[in-house]
C-alpha positions in Angstrom: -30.8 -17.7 -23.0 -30.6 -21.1 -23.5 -31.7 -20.8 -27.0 -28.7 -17.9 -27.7 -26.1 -21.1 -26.3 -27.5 -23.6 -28.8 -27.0 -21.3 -31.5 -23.3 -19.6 -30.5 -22.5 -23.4 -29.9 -23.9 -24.5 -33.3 -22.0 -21.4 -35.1 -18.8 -22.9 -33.0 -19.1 -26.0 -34.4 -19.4 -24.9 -37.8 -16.3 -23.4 -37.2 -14.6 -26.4 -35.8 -15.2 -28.5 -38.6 -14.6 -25.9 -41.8 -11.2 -26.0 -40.2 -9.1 -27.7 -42.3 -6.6 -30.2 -41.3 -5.3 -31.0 -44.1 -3.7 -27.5 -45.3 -3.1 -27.0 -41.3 -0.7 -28.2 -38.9 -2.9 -30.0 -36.2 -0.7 -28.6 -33.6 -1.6 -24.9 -35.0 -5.6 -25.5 -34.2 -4.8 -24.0 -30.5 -4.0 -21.0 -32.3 -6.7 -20.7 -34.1 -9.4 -21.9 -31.5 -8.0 -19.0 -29.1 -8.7 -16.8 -32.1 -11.8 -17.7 -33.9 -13.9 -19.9 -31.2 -12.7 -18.8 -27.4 -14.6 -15.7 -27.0 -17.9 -17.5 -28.1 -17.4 -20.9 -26.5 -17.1 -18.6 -23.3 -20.6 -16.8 -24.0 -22.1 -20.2 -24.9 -21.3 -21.0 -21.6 -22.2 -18.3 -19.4 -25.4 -17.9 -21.5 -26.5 -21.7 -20.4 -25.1 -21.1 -16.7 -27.5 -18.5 -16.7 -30.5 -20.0 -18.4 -30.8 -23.0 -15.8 -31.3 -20.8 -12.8 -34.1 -18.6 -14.8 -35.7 -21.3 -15.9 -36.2 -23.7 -12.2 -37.5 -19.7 -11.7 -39.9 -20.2 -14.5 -40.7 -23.9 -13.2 -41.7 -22.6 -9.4 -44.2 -20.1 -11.4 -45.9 -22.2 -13.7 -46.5 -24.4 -10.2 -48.9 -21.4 -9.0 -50.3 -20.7 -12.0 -51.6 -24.1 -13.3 -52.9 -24.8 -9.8 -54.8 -21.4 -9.4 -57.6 -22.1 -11.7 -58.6 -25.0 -9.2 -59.4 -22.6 -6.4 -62.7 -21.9 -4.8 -62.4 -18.4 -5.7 -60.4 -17.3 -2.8 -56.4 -17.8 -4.1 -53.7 -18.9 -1.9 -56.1 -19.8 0.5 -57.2 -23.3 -0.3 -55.2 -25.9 0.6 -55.6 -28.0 -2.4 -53.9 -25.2 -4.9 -51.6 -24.2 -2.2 -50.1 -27.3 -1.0 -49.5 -28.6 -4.2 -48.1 -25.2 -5.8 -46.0 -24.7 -2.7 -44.3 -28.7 -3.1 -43.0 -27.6 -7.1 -42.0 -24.3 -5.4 -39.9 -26.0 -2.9 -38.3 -28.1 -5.1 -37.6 -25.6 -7.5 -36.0 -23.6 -5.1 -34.1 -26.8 -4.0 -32.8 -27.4 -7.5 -31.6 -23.7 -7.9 -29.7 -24.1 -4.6 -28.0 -27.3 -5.7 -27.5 -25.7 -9.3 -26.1 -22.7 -7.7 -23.8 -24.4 -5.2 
């Protein structure tokens, strides 16, 4: 998601500056962002607003996963993968609160 915002942004931006002042009234660019750049600027937007939450998601995963090889065979038991795992998890899921608050 985050990728699709950099890109609709970019394409924005291109926009922006092919617009041409100089054949333009400035006080006419209102018009033309509402028309040419609103609708994507918006997308942009919710596309990164959504990308932040999925990825402290992604974060809180990659927690259990890179600390699972170091079990004793028995996963979720140990407290050496565990703790550690669960202390990115937490914080993750504090950082998804905060972002979603």
């Amino acid at each position: 998601l985050e990728l699709l915002a950099m890109l609709t942004c970019t394409v924005v931006l291109i926009a922006v500056l092919n617009y041409d002042c100089v054949r333009r009234r400035p006080h006419e660019f209102p018009v033309f962002w509402r028309i040419f750049c609103e609708e994507d600027w918006r997308r942009a937007y919710r596309l990164y607003a959504a990308g932040i939450p999925l990825f402290i998601v992604v974060l809180a995963h990659i927690g259990w996963i890179s600390y699972s090889k170091y079990s004793s065979g028995r996963p979720y038991r140990d407290v050496k993968t565990t703790a550690p795992a669960a202390a990115v998890s937490i914080i993750a899921l504090l950082s998804l609160a905060a972002w979603l608050y």
